[in-house]
C-alpha positions as CSV (number, residue, x, y, z in Angstrom):
1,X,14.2,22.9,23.4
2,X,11.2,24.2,22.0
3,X,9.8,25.4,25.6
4,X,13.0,26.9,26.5
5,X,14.0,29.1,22.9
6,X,11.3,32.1,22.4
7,X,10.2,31.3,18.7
8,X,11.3,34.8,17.5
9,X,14.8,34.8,18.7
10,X,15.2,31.1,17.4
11,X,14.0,32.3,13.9
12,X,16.5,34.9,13.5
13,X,17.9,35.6,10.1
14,X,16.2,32.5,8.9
15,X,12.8,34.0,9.2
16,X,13.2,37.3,11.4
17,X,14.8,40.2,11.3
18,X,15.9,42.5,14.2
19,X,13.7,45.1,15.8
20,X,16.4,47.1,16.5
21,X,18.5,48.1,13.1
22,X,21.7,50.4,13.8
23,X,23.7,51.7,10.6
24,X,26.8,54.1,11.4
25,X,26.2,54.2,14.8
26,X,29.3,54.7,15.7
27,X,30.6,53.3,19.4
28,X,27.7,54.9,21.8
29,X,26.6,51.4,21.9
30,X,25.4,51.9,25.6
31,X,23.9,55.4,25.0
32,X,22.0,54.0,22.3
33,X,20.5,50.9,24.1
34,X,19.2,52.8,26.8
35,X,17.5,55.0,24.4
36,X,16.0,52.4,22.7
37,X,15.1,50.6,25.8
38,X,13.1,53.1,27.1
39,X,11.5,54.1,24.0
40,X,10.0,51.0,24.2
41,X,9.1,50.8,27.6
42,X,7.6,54.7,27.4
43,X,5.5,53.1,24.3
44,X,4.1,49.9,25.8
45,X,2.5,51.8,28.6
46,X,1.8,55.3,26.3
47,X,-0.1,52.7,23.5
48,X,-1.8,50.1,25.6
49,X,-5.0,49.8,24.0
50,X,-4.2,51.0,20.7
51,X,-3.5,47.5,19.4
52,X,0.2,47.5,18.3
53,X,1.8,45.1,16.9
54,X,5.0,45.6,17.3
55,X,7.7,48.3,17.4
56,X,10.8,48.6,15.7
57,X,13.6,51.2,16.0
58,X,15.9,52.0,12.8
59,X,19.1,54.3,13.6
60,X,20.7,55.9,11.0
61,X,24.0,58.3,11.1
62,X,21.9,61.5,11.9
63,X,18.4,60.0,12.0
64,X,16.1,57.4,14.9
65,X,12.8,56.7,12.9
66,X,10.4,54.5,15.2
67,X,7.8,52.4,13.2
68,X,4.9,51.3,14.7
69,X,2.6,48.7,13.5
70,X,-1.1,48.7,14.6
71,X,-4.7,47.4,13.0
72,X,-6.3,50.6,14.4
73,X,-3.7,53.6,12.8
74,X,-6.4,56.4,13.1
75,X,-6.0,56.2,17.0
76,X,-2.1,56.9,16.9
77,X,-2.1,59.5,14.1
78,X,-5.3,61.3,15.3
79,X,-7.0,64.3,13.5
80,X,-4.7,65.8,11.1
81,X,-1.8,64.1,12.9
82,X,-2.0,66.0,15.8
83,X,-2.5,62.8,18.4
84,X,1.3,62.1,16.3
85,X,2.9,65.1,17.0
86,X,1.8,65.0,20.8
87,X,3.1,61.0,20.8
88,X,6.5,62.2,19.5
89,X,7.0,65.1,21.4
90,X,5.7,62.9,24.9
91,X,8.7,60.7,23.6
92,X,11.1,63.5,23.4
93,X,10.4,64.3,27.3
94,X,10.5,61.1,28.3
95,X,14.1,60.7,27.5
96,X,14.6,64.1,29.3
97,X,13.6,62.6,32.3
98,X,15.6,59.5,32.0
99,X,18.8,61.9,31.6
100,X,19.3,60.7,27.8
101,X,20.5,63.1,25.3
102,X,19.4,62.7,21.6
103,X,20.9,64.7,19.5
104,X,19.6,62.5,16.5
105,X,16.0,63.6,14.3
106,X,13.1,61.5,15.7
107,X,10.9,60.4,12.8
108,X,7.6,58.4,13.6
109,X,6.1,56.1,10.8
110,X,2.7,54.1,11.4
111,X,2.2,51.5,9.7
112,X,-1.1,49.6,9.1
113,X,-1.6,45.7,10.0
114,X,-3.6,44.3,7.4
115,X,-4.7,41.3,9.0
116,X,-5.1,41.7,13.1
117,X,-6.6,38.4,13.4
118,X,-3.6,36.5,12.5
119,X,-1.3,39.1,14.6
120,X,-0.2,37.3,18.2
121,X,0.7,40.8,19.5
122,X,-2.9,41.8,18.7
123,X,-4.7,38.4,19.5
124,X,-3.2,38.5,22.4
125,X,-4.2,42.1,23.9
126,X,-8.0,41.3,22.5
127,X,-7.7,37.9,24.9
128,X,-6.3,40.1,27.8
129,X,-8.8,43.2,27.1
130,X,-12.0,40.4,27.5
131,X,-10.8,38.9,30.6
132,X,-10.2,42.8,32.3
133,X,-14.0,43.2,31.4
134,X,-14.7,40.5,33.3
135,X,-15.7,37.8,30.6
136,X,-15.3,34.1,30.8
137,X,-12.3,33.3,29.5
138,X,-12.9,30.2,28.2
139,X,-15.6,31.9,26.2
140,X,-12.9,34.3,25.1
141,X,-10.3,32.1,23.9
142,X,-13.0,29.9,22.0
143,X,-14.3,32.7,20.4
144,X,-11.0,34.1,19.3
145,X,-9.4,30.7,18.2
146,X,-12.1,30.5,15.6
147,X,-11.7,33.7,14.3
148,X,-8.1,33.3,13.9
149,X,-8.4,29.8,12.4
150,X,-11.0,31.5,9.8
151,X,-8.4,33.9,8.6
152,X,-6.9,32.4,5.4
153,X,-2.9,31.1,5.6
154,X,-3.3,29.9,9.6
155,X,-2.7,26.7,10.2
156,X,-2.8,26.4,13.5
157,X,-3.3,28.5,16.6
158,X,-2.2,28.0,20.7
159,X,-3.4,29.9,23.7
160,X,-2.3,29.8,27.1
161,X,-3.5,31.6,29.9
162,X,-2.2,31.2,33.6
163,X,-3.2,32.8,37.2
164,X,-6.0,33.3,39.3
165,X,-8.6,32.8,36.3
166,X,-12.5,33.2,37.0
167,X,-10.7,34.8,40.7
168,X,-9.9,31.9,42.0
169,X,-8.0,31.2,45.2
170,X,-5.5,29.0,43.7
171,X,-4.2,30.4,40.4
172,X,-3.8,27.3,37.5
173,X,-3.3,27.4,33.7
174,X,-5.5,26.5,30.6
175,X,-4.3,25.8,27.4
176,X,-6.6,25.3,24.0
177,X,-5.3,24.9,20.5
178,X,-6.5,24.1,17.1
179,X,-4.6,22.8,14.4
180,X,-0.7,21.7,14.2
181,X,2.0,23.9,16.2
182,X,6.0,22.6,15.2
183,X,8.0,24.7,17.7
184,X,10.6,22.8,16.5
185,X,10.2,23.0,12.8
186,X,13.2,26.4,12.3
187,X,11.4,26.9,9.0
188,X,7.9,27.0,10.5
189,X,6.8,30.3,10.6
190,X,5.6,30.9,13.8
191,X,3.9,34.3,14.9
192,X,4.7,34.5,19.0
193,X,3.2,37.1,21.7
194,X,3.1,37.5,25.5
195,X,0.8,39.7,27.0
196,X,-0.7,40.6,30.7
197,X,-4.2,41.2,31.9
198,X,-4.4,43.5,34.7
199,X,-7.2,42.5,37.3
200,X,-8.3,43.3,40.6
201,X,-6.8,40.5,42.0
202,X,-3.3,39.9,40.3
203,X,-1.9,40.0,36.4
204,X,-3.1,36.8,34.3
205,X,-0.5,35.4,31.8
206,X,-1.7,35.0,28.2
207,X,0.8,33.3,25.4
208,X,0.1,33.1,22.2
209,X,1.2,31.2,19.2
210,X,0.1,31.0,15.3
211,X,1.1,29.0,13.4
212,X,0.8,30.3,9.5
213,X,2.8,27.8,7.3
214,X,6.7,26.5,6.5
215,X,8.7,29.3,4.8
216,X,11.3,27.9,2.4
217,X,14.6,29.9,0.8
218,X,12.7,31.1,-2.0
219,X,9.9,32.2,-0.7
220,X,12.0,33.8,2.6
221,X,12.3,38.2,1.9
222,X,15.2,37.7,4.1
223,X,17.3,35.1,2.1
224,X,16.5,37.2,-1.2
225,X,18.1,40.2,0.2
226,X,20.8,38.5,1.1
């Protein structure tokens, strides 16, 4: 079960919450996926590099405010928030050209990861970002398992990486861990990313997972709200 159920989805409610949070939405339930569908998409490609973490879309009655989390903020916002302003207006126009009306306030919030290290979304664009400069990866995933295991609250750490690796003819995978990894454990809290990295001769898959402790009900943000 474990290698079937992505780790975020199974977590749901018990540990996660949505990335996607509509209040008084009202029943353009189609309109409003495709928006936020291709927010993200737009994003992903517009923000490759920038080290984000992770997007999440909140939609209010009159109001879509997109929060982004990144370890490197200063390259979103940009001098006096310009490199902001341009992102949100490039956002605006790319849901002209996908024939999407908005007639909802777009509000952009950037907020700061504290700890990249321990991010899989990050980890795993710094793995991909040293293989497209041509470095060994098994020098890259050693280097970067030990820096993640050095960050305080990580218990355990898997990488995968699968294709063509070193250029090979025939592609093949490699995994390396440190520490334990209970996939199983719901109440595990387990920090999951997939990523791509784009070379010459085909994409290279790269999976990541950290492992940074068992969350219980009192301890859970989610359960207290509730």
């Amino acid at each position: 079960m474990s290698k079937v159920v992505h780790p975020y989805a199974h977590r749901l409610v018990t540990l996660r919450d949505w990335k996607s949070r509509w209040f008084a939405t009202g029943a353009n339930f189609v309109e409003n996926l495709k928006v936020d569908t291709t927010i993200r998409e737009f994003l992903e490609k517009r923000l490759r590099g920038s080290y984000v973490s992770s997007v999440e879309i909140e939609r209010g009655q009159k109001s879509v405010r997109i929060i982004l989390r990144t370890s490197r903020p200063g390259m979103i916002i940009g001098r006096n928030g310009e490199a902001a302003t341009k992102l949100k207006a490039d956002i605006l126009k790319a849901l002209k050209q996908a024939k999407l009306t908005v007639t909802d306030e777009i509000k952009l919030e950037i907020v700061e990861v504290t700890s990249p290290d321990a991010d899989a979304k990050i980890v795993a664009y710094m793995i991909a970002e040293g293989l497209e400069k041509r470095m060994p990866y098994r020098r890259v995933m050693k280097q970067l398992i030990e820096k993640v295991m050095a960050v305080r609250g990580v218990q355990g750490v898997r990488f995968y990486v699968g294709g063509r690796l070193g250029g090979a003819e025939i592609s093949r995978s490699e995994i390396l861990k440190r520490g334990s990894v209970p996939l199983q454990t719901v109440r595990a809290d387990i920090d999951f990313a997939r990523e791509k990295a784009h070379m010459a001769y085909g994409d290279i898959g790269i999976k990541v997972w950290i492992y940074k402790g068992q969350v219980f009900a009192k301890d859970n943000k989610i359960q207290e709200k509730k």
